[in-house]
C-alpha positions in Angstrom: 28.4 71.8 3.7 26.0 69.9 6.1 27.2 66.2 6.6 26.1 64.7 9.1 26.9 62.4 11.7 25.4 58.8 12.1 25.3 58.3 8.3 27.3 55.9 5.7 28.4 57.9 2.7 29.5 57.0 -0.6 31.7 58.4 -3.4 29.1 59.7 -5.4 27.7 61.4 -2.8 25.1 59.2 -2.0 24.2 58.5 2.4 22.4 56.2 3.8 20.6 56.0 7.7 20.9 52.5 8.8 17.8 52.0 11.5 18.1 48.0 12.3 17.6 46.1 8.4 16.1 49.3 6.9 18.3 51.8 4.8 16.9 55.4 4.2 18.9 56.4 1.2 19.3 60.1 -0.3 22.1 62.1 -1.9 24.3 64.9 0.3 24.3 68.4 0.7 27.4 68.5 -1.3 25.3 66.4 -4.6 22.3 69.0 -4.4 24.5 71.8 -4.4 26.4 70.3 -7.2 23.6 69.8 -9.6 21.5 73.0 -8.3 18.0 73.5 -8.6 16.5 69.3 -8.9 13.6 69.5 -11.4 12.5 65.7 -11.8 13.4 62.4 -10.0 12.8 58.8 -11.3 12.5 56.7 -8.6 12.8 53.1 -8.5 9.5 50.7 -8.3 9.3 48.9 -5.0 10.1 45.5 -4.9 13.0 45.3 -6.9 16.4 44.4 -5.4 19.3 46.1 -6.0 23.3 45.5 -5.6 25.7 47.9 -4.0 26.4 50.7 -5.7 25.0 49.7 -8.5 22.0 52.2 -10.2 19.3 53.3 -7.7 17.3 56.4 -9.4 17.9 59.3 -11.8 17.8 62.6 -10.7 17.7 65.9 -13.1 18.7 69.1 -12.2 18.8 72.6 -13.9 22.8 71.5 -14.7 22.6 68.4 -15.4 21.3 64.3 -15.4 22.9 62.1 -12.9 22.6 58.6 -12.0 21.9 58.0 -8.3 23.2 54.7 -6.7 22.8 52.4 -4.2 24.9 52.4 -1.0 23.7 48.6 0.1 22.3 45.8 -1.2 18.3 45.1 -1.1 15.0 45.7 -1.6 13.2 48.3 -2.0 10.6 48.5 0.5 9.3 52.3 -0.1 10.4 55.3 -2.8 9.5 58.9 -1.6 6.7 60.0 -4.2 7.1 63.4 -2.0 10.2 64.0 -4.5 8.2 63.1 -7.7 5.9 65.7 -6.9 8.1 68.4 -5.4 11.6 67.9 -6.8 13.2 70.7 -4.7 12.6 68.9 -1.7 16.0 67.2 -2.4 17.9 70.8 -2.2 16.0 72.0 0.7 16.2 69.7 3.1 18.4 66.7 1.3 18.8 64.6 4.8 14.6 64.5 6.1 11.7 65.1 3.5 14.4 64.7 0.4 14.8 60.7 1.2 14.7 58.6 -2.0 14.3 55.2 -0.7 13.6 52.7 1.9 15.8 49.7 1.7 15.5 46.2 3.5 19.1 45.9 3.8 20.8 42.6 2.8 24.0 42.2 4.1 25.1 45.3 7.3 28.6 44.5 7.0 28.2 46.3 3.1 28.5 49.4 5.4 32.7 48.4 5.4 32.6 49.9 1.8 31.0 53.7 2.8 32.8 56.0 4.9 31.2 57.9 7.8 30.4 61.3 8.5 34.4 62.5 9.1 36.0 60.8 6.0 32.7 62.0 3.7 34.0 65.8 4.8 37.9 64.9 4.3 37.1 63.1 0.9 34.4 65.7 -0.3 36.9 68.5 0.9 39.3 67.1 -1.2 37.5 67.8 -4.2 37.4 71.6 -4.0 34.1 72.8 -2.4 
């Protein structure tokens, strides 16, 4: 399982790169290989703003639907239309090209909630894989 460091992660699996107010949000290696093969993506429109960890995209695999959510609060500056038009850019290569989002992050100290590269392995560890 590749996590890795100088990320915020969330519970479901979601990380964000924090590069001054601008999140680049994704899900894990451990999501992708979850869901298998990802098929479609809906992404959000740019503009909008969104709360923590509340709903961000939708992402579809060969397995199942899932909801992808926000790690921060913001708005949505850029969505990756890469992943629209070639889904499996999210299993191979989940932390570069397989980006979601680009959000202009509202409040940093949100980043309190997420957990960093060490407790994302310990917590996803603890759930079997």
């Amino acid at each position: 399982m590749n996590i890795p460091n100088g990320l915020f992660y969330t519970k479901e699996h979601e990380w964000v790169k924090i590069d001054g107010d601008i999140g680049t949000v994704g899900i894990t290696d451990y999501a992708q290989h979850a869901l298998g093969d990802v098929t479609f993506v809906e992404l959000p429109k740019t503009g909008i703003v969104v709360k923590q960890f509340q709903g961000l995209a939708t992402i579809e695999s060969v397995k199942a639907a899932s909801d992808i959510f926000s790690p921060v609060s913001g708005k949505i500056l850029e969505v990756n239309s890469k992943v629209e038009n070639t889904p499996a850019l999210i299993n191979q290569t989940c932390y570069q090209d397989g980006w979601i989002a680009k959000i202009k992050i509202k409040d940093r100290s949100e980043t309190n909630n997420l957990m960093d590269a060490a407790a994302y392995k310990k917590f996803a560890e603890g759930l079997g894989e």
